[in-house]
Residue, then its C-alpha position, 0 to 999 in steps of 0.5 A: x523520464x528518470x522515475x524510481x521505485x523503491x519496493x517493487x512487490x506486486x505493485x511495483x513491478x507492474x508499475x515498473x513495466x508500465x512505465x519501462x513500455x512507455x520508454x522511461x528509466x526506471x531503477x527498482x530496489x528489493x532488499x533482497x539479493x535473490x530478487x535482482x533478475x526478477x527485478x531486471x526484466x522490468x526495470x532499467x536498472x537495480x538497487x539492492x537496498x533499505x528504504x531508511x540506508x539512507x546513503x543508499x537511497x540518496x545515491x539510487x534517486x540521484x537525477x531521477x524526475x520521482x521517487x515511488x514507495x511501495x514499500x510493503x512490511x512483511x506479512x510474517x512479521x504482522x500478525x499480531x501488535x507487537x511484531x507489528x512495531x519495529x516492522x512498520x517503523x523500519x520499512x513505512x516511517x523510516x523509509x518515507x522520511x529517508x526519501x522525502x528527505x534526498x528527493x524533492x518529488x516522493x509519492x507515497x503508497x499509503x493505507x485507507x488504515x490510517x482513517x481506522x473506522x472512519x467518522x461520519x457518513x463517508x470516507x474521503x480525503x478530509x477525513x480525519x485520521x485515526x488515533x488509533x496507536x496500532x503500528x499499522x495506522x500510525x506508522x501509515x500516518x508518520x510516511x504521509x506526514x513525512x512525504x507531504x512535508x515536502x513541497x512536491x510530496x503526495x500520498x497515495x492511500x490504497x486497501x487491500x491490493x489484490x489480483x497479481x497471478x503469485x498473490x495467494x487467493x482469498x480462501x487460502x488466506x482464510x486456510x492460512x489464517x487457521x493453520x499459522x494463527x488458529x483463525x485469529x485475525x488483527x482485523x476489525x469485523x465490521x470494516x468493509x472488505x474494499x479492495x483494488x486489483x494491483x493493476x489499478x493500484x499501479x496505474x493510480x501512482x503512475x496517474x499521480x506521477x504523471x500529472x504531478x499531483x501532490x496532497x492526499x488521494x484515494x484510490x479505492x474502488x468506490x462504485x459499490x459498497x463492499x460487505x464487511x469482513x466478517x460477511x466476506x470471510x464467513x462465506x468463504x469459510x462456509x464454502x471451504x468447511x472451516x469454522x469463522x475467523x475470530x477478529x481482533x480488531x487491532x487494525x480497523x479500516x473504514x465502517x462506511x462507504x469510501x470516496x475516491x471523488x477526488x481522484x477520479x475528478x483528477x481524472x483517474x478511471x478504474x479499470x478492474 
């Protein structure tokens, strides 16, 4: 098989080995030129391009079996609503319809974002989205809606992705926070802090692929029920000798429980 995978950061690299030792041709891209020789010892070949070129992703997705965006907008340019705008559009919007409109078979990464605080008792995938007019949920939302407007398209929505070895671990985040943003987050403190190791979050998109699903899954970790983030990160800051992080809440996830029923009734097992 012939898969592509546009965006390869933490998840899309460890998609990439998972796929190229099972024997497949995989093309990864970056937007970054420095990056190639990272790239290409996982993957079968390298693309240096946007997701929206079209003409570039057009000619990279030629003959390939899928098409995998894991595409990531960049933290420096999401700290705070307005940054948040041409960001998000760019890489999520843009980029989803580009792919959905050269590659009849697109899976989506997708954010547990666009449910915002969520409604009723549990979150699964009938749940509405949010109206919330944060780029961060509506541009999620304008990806999925590209995607699934095709006959093979299917969307995978994820939360916050965690465990690669580069990833910066959760009390230097917290330091960061109150060294480049004076401790103020775009994050809602009542959301529950879930999260999912990057070797799971790969292994649901290849599971997805693999067993051409289509529609909406999650892929949260829902055997128990995380703490909020202010109980999370206040901890944390208690332990380090920092003062609590003052939450904005422009971008609000899920206040209860999540359900990945539908995944795992597919047949998906968490690992990690």
């Amino acid at each position: 098989m012939h898969y592509v995978i546009i965006g390869c950061g933490n998840v899309g690299m460890e998609l990439a080995r998972r796929w190229k030792a099972a024997g497949h041709r995989v093309t990864g891209t970056t937007t970054t030129p420095d990056r190639v020789g990272e790239l290409q010892e996982v993957c079968s070949d390298v693309a240096v391009l946007r997701g929206s070129d079209r003409e570039a992703v057009e000619k990279a997705t030629r003959g390939a079996d899928a098409v995998v965006l894991t595409v990531s907008p960049r933290i420096s340019r999401s700290f705070d609503a307005e940054s948040r705008i041409a960001e998000y559009a760019d890489t999520l919007t843009a980029s989803a319809a580009t792919a959905a409109a050269v590659h009849p078979r697109v899976v989506f990464t997708s954010s547990v974002s666009v449910y915002g605080a969520g409604t009723g008792d549990v979150v699964d995938e009938s749940t509405p989205p949010t109206d919330d007019d944060d780029a961060s949920p509506r541009n999620f939302a304008s990806g999925e809606e590209a995607v699934l407007s095709t006959a093979r398209g299917a969307v995978v929505r994820i939360p916050d992705v965690y465990g690669h070895p580069r990833d910066i671990d959760y009390p230097s985040r917290v330091k960061m926070a109150h060294e480049m943003l004076g401790g103020s987050v775009p994050f809602s403190a009542e959301s529950l802090l879930y999260r999912i190791d990057y070797r799971d979050a790969a292994a649901a998109l290849a599971f997805v692929v693999e067993n051409e699903l289509t529609g909406v899954y999650n892929a949260v970790p829902d055997e128990t029920v995380p703490p909020t983030n202010e109980q999370a990160f206040g901890e944390i800051c208690a332990a380090e000798g920092l003062p609590p992080l003052s939450f904005r809440g422009e971008i609000k996830t899920p206040t209860m429980p999540v359900s990945s029923a539908k995944l795992r009734a597919a047949g998906f097992k968490f690992a990690h």
